[in-house]
MIVOMI-927302 format. One record per atom (N, C-alpha, C, CB): residue number from 1; residue in one letter; chain; atom name; x, y, z. Coordinates in Angstrom, 1 decimal, always signed. Glycine has a CB too. Layout:
! residues N
+------+------+-------+------+--------+--------+--------+
| resi | resn | chain | name |      x |      y |      z |
+------+------+-------+------+--------+--------+--------+
|  NUM |    A |     A |   CA |      X |      Y |      Z |
...
+------+------+-------+------+--------+--------+--------+
//
This chain:
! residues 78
+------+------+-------+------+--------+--------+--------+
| resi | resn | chain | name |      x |      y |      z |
+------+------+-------+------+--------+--------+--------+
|    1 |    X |     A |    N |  -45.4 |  +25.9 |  +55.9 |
|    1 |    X |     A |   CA |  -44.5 |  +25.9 |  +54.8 |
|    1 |    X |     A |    C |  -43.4 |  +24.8 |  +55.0 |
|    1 |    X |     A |   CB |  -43.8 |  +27.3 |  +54.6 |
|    2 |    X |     A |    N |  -42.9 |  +23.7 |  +54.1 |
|    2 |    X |     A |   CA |  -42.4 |  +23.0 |  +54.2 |
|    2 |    X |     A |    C |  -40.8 |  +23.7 |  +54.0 |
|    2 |    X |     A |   CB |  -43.0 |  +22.1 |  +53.5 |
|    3 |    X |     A |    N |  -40.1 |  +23.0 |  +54.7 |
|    3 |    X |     A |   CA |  -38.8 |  +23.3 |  +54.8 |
|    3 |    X |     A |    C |  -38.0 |  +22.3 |  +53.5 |
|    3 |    X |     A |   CB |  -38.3 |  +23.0 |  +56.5 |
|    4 |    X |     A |    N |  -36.9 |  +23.5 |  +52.6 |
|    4 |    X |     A |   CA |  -36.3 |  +22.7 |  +51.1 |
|    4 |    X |     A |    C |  -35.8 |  +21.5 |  +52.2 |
|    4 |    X |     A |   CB |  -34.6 |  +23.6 |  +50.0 |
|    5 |    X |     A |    N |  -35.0 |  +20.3 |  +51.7 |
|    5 |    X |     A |   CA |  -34.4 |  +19.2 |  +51.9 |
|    5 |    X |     A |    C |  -32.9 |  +19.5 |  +51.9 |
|    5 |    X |     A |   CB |  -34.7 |  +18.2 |  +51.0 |
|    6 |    X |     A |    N |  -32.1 |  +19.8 |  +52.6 |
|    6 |    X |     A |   CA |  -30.6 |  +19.9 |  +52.0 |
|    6 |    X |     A |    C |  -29.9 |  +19.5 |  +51.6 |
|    6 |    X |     A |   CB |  -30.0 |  +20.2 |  +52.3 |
|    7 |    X |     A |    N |  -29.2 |  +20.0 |  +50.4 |
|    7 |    X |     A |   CA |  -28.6 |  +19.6 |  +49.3 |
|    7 |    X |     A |    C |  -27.5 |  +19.0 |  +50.1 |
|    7 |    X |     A |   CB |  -28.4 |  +20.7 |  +48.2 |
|    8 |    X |     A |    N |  -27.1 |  +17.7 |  +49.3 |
|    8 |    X |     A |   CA |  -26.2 |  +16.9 |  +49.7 |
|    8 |    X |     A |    C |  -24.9 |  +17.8 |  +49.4 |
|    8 |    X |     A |   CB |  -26.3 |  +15.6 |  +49.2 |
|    9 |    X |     A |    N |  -23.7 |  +17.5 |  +50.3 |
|    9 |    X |     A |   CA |  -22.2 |  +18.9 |  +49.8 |
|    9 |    X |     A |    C |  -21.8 |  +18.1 |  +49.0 |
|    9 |    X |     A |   CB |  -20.8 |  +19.5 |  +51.1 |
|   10 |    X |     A |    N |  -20.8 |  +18.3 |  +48.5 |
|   10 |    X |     A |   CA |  -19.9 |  +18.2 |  +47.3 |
|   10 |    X |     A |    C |  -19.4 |  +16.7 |  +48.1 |
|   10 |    X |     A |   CB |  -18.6 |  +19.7 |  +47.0 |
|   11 |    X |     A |    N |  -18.9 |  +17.2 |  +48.9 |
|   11 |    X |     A |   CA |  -18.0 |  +16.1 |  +50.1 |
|   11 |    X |     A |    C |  -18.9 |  +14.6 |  +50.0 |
|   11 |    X |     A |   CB |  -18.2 |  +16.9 |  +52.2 |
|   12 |    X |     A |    N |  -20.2 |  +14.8 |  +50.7 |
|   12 |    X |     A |   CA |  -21.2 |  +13.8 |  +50.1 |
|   12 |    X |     A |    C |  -21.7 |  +12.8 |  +49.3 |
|   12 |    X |     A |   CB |  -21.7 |  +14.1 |  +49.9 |
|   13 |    X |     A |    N |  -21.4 |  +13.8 |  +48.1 |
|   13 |    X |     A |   CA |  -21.4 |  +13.1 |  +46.7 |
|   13 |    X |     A |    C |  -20.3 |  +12.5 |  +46.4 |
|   13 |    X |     A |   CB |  -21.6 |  +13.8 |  +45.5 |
|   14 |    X |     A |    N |  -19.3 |  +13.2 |  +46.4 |
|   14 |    X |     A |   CA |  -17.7 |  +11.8 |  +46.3 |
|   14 |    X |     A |    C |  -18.1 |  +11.0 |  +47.0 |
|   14 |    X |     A |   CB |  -16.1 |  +12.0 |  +47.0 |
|   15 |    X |     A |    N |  -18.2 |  +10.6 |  +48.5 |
|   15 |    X |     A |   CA |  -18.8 |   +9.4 |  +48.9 |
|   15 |    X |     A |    C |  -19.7 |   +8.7 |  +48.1 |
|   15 |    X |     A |   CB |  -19.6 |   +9.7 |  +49.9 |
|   16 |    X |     A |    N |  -20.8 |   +9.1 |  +48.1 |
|   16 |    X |     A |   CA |  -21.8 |   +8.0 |  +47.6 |
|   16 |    X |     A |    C |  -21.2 |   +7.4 |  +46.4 |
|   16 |    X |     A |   CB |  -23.3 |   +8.5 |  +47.4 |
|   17 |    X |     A |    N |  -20.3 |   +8.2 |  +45.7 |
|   17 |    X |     A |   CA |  -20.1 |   +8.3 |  +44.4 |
|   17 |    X |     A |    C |  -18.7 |   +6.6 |  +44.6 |
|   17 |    X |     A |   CB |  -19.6 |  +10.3 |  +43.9 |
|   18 |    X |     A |    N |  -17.7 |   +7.2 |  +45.2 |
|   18 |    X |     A |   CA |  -16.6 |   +6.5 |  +46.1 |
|   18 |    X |     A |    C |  -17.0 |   +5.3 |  +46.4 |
|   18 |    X |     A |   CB |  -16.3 |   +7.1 |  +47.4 |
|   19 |    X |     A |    N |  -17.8 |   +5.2 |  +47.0 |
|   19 |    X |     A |   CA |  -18.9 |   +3.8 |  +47.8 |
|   19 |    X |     A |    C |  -19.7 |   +3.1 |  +46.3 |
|   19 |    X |     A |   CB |  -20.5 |   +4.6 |  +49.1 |
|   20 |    X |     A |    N |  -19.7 |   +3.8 |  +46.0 |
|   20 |    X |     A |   CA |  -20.5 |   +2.7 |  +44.5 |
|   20 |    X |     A |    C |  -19.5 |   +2.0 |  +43.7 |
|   20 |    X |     A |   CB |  -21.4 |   +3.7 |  +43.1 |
|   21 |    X |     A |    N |  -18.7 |   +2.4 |  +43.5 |
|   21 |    X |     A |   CA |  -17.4 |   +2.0 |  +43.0 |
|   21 |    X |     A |    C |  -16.5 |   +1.4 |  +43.6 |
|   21 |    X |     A |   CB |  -16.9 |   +3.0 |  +42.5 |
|   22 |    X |     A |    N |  -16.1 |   +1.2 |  +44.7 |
|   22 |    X |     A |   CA |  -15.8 |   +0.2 |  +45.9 |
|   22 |    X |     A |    C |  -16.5 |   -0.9 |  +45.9 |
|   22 |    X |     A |   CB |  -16.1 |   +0.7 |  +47.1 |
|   23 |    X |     A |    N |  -18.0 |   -0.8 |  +45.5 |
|   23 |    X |     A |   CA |  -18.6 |   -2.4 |  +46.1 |
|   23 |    X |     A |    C |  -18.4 |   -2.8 |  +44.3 |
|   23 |    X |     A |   CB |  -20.8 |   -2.5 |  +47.2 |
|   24 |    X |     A |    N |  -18.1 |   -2.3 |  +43.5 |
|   24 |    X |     A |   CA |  -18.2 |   -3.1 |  +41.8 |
|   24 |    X |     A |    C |  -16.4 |   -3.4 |  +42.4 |
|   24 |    X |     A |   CB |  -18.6 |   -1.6 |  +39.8 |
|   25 |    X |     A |    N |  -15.9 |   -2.6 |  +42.3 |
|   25 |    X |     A |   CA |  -14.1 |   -3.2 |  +42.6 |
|   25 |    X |     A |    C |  -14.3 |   -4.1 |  +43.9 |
|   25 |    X |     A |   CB |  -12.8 |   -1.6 |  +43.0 |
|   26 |    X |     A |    N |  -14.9 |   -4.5 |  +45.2 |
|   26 |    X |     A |   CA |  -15.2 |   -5.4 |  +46.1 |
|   26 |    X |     A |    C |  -15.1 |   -6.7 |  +45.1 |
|   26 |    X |     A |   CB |  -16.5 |   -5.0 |  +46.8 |
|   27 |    X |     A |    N |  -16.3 |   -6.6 |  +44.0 |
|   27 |    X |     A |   CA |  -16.4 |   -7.6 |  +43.9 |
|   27 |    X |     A |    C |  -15.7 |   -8.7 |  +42.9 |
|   27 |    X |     A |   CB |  -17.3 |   -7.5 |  +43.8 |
|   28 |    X |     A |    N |  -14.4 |   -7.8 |  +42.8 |
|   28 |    X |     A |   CA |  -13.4 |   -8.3 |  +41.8 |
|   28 |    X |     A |    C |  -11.9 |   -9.3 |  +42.8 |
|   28 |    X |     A |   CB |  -12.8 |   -6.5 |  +40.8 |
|   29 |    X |     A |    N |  -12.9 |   -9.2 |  +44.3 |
|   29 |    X |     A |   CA |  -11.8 |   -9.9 |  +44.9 |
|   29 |    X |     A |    C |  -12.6 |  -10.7 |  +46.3 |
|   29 |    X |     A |   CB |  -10.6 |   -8.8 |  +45.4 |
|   30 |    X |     A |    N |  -11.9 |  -11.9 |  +46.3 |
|   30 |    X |     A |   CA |  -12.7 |  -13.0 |  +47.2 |
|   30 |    X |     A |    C |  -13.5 |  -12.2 |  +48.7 |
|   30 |    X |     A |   CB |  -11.3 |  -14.3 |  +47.8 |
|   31 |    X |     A |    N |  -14.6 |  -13.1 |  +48.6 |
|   31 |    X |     A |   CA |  -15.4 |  -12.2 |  +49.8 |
|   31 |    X |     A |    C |  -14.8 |  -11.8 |  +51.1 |
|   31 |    X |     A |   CB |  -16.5 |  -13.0 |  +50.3 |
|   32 |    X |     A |    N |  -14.7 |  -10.8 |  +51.9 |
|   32 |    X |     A |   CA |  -13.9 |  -10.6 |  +53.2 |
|   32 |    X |     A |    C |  -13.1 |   -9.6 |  +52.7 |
|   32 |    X |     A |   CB |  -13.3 |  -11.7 |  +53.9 |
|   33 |    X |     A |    N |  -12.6 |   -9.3 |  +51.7 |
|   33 |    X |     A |   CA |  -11.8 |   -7.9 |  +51.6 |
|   33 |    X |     A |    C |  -12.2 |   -6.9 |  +51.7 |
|   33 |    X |     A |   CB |  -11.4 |   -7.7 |  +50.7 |
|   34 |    X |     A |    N |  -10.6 |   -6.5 |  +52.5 |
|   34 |    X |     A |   CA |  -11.2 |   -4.8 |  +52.8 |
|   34 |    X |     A |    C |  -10.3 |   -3.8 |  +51.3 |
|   34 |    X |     A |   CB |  -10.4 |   -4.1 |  +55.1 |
|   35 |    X |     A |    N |  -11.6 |   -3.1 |  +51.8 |
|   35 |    X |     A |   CA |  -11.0 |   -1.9 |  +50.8 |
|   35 |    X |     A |    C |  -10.7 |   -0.5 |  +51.3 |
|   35 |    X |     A |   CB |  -12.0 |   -1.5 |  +49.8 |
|   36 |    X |     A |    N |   -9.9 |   +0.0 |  +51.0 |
|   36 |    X |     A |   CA |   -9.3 |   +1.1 |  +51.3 |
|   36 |    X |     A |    C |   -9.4 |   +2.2 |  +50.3 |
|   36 |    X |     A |   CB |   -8.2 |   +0.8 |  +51.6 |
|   37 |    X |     A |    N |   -9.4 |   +3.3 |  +50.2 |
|   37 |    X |     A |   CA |   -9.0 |   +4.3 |  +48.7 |
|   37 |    X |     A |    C |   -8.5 |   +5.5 |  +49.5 |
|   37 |    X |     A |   CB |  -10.6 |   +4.8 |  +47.6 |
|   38 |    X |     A |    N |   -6.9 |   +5.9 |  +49.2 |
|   38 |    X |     A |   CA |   -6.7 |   +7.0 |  +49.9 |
|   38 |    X |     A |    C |   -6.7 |   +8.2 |  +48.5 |
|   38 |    X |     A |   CB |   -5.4 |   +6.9 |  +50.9 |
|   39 |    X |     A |    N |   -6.7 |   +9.6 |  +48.5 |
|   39 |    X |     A |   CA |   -6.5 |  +10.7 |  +47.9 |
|   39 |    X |     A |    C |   -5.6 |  +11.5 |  +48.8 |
|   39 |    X |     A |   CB |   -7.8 |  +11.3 |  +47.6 |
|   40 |    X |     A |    N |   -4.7 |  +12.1 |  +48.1 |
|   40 |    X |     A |   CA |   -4.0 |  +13.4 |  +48.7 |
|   40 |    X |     A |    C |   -3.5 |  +14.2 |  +47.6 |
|   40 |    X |     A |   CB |   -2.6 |  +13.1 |  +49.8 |
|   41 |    X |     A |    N |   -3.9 |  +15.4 |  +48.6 |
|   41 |    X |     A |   CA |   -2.9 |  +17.0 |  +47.7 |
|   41 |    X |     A |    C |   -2.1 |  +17.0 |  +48.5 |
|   41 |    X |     A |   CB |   -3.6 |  +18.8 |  +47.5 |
|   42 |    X |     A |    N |   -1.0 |  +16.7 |  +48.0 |
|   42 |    X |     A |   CA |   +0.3 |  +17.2 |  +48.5 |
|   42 |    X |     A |    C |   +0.1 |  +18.6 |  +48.6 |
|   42 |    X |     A |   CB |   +1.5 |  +16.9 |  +47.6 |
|   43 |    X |     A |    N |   +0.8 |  +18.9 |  +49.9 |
|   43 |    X |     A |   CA |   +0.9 |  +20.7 |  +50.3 |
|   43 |    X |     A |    C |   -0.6 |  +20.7 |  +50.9 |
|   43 |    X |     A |   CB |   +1.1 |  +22.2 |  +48.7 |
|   44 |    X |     A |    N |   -1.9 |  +20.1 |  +50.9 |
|   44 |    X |     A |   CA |   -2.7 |  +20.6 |  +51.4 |
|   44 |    X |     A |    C |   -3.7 |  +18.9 |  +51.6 |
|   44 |    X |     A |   CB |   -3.3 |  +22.0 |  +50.5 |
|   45 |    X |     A |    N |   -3.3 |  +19.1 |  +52.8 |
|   45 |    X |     A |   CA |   -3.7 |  +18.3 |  +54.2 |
|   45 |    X |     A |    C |   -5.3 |  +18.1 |  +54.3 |
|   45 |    X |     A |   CB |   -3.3 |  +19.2 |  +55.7 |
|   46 |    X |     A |    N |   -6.4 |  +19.3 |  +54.0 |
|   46 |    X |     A |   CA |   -7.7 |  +19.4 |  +53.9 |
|   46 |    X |     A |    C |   -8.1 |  +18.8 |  +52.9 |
|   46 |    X |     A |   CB |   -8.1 |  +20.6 |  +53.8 |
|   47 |    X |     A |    N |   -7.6 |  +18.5 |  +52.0 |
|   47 |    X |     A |   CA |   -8.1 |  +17.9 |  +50.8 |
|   47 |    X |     A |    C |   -7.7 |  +16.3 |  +50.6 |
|   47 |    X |     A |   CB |   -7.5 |  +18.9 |  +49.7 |
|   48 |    X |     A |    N |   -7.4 |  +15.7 |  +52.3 |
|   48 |    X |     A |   CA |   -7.5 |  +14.8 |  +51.8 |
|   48 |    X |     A |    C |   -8.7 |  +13.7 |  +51.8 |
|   48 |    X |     A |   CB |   -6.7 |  +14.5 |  +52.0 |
|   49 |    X |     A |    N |   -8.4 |  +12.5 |  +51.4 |
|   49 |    X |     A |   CA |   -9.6 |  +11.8 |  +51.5 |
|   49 |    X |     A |    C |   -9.5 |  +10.4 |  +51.7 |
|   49 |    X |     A |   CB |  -10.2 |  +12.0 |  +50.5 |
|   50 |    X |     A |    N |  -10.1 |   +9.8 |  +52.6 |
|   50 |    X |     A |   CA |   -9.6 |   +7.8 |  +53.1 |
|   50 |    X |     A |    C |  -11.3 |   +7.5 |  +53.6 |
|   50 |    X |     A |   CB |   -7.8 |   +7.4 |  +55.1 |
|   51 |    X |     A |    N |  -11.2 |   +6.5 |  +52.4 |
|   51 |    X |     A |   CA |  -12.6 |   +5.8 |  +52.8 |
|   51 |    X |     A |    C |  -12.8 |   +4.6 |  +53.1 |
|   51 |    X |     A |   CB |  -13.4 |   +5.8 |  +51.9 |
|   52 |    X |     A |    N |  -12.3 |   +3.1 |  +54.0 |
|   52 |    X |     A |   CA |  -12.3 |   +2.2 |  +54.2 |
|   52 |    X |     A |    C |  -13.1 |   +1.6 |  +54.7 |
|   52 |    X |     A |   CB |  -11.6 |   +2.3 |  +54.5 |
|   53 |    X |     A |    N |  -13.3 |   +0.2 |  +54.6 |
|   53 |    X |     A |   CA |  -14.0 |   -0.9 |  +55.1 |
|   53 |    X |     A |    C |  -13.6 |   -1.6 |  +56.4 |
|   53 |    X |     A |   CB |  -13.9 |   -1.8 |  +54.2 |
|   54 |    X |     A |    N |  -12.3 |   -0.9 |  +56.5 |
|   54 |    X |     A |   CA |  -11.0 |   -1.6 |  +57.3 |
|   54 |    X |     A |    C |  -11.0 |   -0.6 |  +59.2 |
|   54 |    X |     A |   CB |   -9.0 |   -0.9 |  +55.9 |
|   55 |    X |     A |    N |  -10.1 |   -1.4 |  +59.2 |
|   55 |    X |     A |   CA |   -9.8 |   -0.9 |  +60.6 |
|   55 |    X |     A |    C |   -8.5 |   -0.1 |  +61.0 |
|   55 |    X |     A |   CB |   -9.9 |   -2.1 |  +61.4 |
|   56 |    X |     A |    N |   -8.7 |   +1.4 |  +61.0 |
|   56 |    X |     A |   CA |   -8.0 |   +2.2 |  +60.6 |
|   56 |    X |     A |    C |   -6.2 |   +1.9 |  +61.3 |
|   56 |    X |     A |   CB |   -8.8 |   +3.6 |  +61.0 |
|   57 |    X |     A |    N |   -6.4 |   +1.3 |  +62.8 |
|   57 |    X |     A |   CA |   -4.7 |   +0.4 |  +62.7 |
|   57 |    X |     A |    C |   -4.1 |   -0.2 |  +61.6 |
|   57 |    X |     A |   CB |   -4.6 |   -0.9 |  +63.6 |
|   58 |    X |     A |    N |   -5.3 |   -1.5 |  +60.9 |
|   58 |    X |     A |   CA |   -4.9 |   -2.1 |  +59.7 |
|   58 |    X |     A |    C |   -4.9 |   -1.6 |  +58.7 |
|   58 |    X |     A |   CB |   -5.3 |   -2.9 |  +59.5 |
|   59 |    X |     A |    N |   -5.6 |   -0.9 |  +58.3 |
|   59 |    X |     A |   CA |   -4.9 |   +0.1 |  +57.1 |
|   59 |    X |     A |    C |   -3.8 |   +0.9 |  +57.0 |
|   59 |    X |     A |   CB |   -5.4 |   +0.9 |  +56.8 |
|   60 |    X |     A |    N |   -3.6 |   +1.1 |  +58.3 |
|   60 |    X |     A |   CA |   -1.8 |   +2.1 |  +58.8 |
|   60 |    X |     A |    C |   -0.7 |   +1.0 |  +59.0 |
|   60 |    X |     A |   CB |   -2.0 |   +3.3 |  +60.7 |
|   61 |    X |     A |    N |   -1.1 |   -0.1 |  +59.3 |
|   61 |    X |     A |   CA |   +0.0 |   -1.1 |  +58.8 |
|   61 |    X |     A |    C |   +0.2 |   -2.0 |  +57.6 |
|   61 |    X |     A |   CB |   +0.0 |   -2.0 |  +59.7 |
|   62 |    X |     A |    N |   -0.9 |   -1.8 |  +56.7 |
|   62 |    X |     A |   CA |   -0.3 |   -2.4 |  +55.5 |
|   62 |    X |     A |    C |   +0.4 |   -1.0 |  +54.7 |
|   62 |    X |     A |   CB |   -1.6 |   -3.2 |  +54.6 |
|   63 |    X |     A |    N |   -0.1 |   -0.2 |  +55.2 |
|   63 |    X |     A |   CA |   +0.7 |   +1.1 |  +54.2 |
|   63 |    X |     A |    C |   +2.4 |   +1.6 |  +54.7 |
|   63 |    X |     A |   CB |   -0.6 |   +2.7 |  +54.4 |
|   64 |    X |     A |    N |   +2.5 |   +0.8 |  +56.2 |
|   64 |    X |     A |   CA |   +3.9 |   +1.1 |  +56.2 |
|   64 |    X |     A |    C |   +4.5 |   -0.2 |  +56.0 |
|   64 |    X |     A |   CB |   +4.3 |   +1.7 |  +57.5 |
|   65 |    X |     A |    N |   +3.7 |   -1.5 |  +55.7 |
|   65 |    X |     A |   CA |   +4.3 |   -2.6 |  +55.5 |
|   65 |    X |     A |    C |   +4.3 |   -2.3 |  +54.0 |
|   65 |    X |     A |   CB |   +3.5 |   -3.8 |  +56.1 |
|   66 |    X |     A |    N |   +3.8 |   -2.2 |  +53.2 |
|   66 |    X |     A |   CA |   +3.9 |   -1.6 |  +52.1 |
|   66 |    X |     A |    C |   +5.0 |   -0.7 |  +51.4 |
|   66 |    X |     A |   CB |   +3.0 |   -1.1 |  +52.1 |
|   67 |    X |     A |    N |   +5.3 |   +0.8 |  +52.5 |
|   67 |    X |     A |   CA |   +6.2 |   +1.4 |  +51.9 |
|   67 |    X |     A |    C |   +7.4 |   +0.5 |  +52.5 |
|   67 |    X |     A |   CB |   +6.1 |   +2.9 |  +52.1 |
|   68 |    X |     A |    N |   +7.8 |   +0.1 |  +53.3 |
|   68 |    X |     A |   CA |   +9.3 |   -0.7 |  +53.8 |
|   68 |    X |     A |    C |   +9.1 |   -1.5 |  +52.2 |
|   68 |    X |     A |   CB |   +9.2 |   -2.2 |  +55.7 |
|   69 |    X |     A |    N |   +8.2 |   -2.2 |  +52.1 |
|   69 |    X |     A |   CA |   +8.8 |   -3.0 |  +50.7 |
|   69 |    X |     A |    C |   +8.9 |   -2.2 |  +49.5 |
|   69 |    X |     A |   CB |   +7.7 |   -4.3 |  +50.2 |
|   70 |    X |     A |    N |   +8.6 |   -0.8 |  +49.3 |
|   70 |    X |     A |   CA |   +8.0 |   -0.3 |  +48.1 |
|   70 |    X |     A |    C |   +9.5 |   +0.7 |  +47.6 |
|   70 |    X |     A |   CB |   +6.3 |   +0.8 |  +48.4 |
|   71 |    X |     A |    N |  +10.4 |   +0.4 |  +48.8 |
|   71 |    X |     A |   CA |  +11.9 |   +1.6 |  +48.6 |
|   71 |    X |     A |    C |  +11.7 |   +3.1 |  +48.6 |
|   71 |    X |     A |   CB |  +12.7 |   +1.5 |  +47.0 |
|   72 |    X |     A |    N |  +12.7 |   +3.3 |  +48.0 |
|   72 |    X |     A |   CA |  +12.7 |   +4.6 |  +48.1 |
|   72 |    X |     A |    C |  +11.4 |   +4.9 |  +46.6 |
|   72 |    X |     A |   CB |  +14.6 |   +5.3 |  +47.9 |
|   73 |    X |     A |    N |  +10.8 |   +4.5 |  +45.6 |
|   73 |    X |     A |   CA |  +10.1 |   +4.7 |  +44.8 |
|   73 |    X |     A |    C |   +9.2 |   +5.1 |  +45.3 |
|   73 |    X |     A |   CB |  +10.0 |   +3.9 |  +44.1 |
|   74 |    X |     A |    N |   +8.9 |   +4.4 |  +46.4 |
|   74 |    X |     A |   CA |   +7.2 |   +4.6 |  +47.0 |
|   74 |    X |     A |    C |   +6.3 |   +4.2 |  +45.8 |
|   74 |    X |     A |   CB |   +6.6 |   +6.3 |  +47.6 |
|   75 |    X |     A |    N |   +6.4 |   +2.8 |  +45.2 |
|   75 |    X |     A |   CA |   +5.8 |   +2.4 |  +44.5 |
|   75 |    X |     A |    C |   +6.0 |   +0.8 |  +44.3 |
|   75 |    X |     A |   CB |   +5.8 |   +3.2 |  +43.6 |
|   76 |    X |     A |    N |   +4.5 |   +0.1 |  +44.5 |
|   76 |    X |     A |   CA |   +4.3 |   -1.3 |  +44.6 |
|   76 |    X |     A |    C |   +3.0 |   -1.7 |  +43.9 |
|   76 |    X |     A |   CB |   +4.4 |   -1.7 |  +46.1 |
|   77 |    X |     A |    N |   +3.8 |   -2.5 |  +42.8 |
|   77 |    X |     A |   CA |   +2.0 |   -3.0 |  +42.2 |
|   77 |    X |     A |    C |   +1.7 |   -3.9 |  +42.7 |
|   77 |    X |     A |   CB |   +1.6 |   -3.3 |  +40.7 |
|   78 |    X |     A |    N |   +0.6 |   -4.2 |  +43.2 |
|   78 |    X |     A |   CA |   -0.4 |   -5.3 |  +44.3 |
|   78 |    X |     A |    C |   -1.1 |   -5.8 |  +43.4 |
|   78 |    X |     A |   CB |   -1.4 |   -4.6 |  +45.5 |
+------+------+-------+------+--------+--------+--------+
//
């Protein structure tokens, strides 16, 4: 008896889902860019989500090089 295949999780499908849509936005910027995409629920830590191309130091320094420039708004359009 063959064994089902298991169903890809929820978790899974955002990925692949995440990743398809990363390399169409990739290609809206000169070759060698990294991409990053973060998600958060405030109040809940489990739910978050960081998918990068990048090298997780350099993504934790453009995001505090980022907020130093972004003020107290925490907001910078790039």
């Amino acid at each position: 008896m063959k064994e089902a295949a298991a169903m890809p999780s929820q978790l899974d499908r955002v990925r692949q889902q995440v990743a398809a849509h990363l390399d169409v936005i990739g290609h809206l910027f000169i070759p060698g860019a990294k991409l990053t995409i973060l998600v958060r629920r405030p109040g809940e830590p489990d739910c978050d989500f960081l998918m990068t191309n990048d090298e997780m130091s350099e993504v934790a320094a453009m995001v505090a090089r980022l907020s130093d420039d972004a003020g107290e708004e925490g907001y910078r359009d790039a």
